[in-house]
Steps between C-alpha positions, in 0.01 A plus 500: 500500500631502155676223368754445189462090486331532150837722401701232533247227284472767227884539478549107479223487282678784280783383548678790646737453762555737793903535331363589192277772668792653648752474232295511196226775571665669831255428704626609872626195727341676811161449292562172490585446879185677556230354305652131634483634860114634413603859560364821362590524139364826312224484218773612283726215605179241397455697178827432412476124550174521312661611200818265470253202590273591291212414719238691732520600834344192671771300370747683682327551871218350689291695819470243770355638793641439864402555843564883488226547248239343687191737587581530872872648422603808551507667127185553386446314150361839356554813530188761514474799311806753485381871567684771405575860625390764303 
């Protein structure tokens, strides 16, 4: 599972509130909503935070794994080799 705790430090630590990331740099509301509810956020979206933080990309998120990405689940961890149709 991915995580945005470390957003929230980095932005205190910057001193960039979640107003001033709307109103200020237009960052999207809905963005916001997600990342606090730990939702799917694109790269882009993280890039974006990157660069008006200032900081690298593990500031932002954290993996955590969770029961679903244990061994025995469903989804295998990786994928074997793609073959293609000539």
């Amino acid at each position: 599972m991915i995580i945005y705790d470390r957003l929230w430090n980095t932005m205190r630590e910057k001193q960039i509130s979640q107003y001033r990331l709307i109103q200020y740099y237009h960052f999207s509301a809905g963005q916001i909503g997600r990342l606090k509810k730990n939702e799917y956020v694109s790269t882009h979206t993280i890039e974006v935070l990157c660069k008006i933080l200032g900081c690298n990309v593990e500031d932002v998120m954290e993996y955590r794994p969770d029961d679903s990405d244990s061994p025995d689940s469903e989804m295998p961890m990786t994928a074997g080799p793609i073959h293609r149709k000539r």
